[in-house]
Structures are given as C-alpha cells and as structure tokens.
N, C-alpha and C positions, 0 to 999 in steps of 0.2 A: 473479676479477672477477665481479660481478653478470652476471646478463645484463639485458639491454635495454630498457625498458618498450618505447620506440618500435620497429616493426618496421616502419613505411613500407606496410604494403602493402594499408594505405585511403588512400592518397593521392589515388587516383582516384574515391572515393565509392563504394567495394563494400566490403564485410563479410563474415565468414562465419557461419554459423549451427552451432550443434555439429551433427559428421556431414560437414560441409566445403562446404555449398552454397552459393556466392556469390550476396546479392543488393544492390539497391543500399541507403544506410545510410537512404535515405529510405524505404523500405518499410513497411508497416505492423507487420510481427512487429518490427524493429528499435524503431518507436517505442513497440510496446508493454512488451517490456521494459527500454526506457531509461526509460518511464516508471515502472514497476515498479520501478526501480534509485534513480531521483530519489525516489519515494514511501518505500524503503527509509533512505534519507539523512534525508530529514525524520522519519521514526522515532527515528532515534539520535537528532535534535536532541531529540525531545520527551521522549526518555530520560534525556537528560543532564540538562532542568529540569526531571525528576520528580523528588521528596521521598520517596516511598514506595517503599519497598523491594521486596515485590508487583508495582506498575505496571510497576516498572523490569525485572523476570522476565516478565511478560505480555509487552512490550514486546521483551524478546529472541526469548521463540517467536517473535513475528509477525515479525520479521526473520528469524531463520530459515524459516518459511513462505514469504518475500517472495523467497528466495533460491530456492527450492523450485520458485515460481511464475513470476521469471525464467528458471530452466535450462528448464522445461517450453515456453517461450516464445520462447527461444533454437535451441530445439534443430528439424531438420527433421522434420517429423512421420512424413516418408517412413523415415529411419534411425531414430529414438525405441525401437522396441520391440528393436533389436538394440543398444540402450547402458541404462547402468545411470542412468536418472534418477531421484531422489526424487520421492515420489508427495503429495501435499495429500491428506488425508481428511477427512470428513466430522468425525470428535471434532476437526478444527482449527474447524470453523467450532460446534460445540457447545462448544470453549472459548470463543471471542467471546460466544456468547449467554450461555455463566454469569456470564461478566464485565459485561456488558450488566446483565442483571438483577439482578444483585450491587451494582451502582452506583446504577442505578435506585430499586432500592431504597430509598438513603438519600435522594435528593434530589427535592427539590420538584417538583411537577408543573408541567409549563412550561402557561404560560398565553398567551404571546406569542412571537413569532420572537426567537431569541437574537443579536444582532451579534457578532461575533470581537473577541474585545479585552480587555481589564482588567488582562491579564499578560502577560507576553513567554511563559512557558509556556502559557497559553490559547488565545495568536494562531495561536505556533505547532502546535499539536496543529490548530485548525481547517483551517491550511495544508495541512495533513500529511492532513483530510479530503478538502481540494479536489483532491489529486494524487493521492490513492487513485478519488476519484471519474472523473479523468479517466482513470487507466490502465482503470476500468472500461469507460468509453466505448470505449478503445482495444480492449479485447479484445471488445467487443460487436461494433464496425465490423470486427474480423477475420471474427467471425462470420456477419456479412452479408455480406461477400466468400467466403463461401466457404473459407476459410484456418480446419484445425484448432485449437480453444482448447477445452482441458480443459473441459466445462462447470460443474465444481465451484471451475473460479480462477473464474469471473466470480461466481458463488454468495459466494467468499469474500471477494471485494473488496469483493460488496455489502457484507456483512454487518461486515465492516472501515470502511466508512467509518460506520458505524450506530455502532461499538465509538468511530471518533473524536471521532464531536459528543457520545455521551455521555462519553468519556472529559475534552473540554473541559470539562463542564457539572462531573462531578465534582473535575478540577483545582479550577475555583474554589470550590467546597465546601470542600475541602482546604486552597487559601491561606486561606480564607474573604473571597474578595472576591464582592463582589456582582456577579451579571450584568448585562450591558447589553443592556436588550431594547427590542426595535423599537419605538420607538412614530411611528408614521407621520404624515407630512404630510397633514391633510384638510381 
C-alpha cells in the first residue's frame, strides 16, 4: 500500500521546516516559500503554452532553481550548513541575463507601458511575473525582520521576474500578436 499524503499533524497550524523546527504555517519563511512554490506552478503553466523548444528548457532550469530556492527557504538556517542543500549561483542569474538580451534583441523597443493580455500564453507568463515579484517582496520582508535569506535568491527573483515581462513581450513576437499598450485616460 502507498503511504499517506495526509499526516494530520498541521492540523493545529504548525509546520515544520527542514531540520525539524516547528513554526506556525503563517509565518513568514512558510509564505515565502509557498509563494516560491505557487510562482513555480505558474512556470509549468507558461511552459506548457510555450511553442519553442528553447523557452520550454530555460523554463525547466528556472524551476529547477525555483526548487533550489524553496529548500534554501524551507530549511532552518540554524541546521542548513549540517544538511546537503542545493546552492543558486551566480551563472543561474547570468543565464536570465543571456536570455533577457537574446530576446531583447529581436524585439521592438517599447515605447509605452505594455497591459497583460492578447493570449492565454501572454497573460499567463505576466501572471507568473506578478507571483515571482511577490515572493521577491516575501524574501525582502524576511530580510527586514531579521530571518536568514540567501542574498543571491532575492538577486535571482529580481532578475526572474525581468526574464518574465520580457519573456511575455517575446511570446507575442512568437505568436505574432500585437501588444496591448497602455494608452491612458487624459
């Protein structure tokens, strides 16, 4: 027989952290790497309505990295250096940037603020900005409380959610659907 997803024993609103530290599931490292974990989720979506073969391998490192940057996030910082965590490097956030300017590259200079939209792969990739930009938030505010955070995840989120609005701009290059740009009420 399988064993058991459920194990009962956050019923009372405590969690563990790798290392065994109980704390409650509202805490801040908990929401940062659930956000981390949600931000991961919408990756695969944006994976699944990519066409390019390329996107869809970029797309798998950053979830692997995303995984990288959850365990780091999970785990208690006090145990950390006596377990075997995967480490985020510096060439992870030097792949963002070659992909960044590689896209760049092809596509127009934006002249207005871009709205989320035109394609179900579009929206969602911007989606998938917004939740990378909040776990950024997340790991920031640990940081001003005080509470351990690699300072190279917050470096890499930034520069992840940079990879996503370009990566939206390029999708619609790709379908070849025209952008929807802001044009404001005056």
């Amino acid at each position: 027989m399988a064993s058991k997803i459920y194990t009962k024993t956050g019923d009372l609103g405590k969690t563990s952290l790798i290392g065994g530290t109980k704390v409650a599931k509202s805490h801040i490292r908990i929401d940062s790497y659930g956000t981390v974990d949600e931000l991961n989720s919408y990756i695969g979506m944006v994976s699944d309505l990519t066409v390019e073969v390329h996107t869809k391998e970029i797309l798998r490192e950053i979830q692997d990295r995303l995984f990288t940057i959850g365990s780091s996030l999970a785990c208690d910082p006090e145990k950390e250096p006596l377990m075997k965590i995967p480490d985020l490097k510096e060439t992870d956030i030097d792949l963002l940037e070659r992909e960044i300017d590689s896209m760049n590259d092809i596509l127009p200079s934006m002249k207005s603020f871009i709205l989320p939209g035109g394609h179900i792969a579009i929206s969602t990739t911007h989606v998938a900005r917004c939740v990378c930009r909040r776990a950024e938030r997340c790991c920031v505010n640990m940081q001003e409380h005080e509470l351990f955070v690699e300072p190279l995840v917050i470096k890499y989120l930034n520069r992840l959610s940079d990879y996503l609005f370009v990566l939206s701009r390029y999708t619609a290059h790709v379908l070849n659907i025209e952008e929807l740009k802001w044009k404001p009420r005056v």
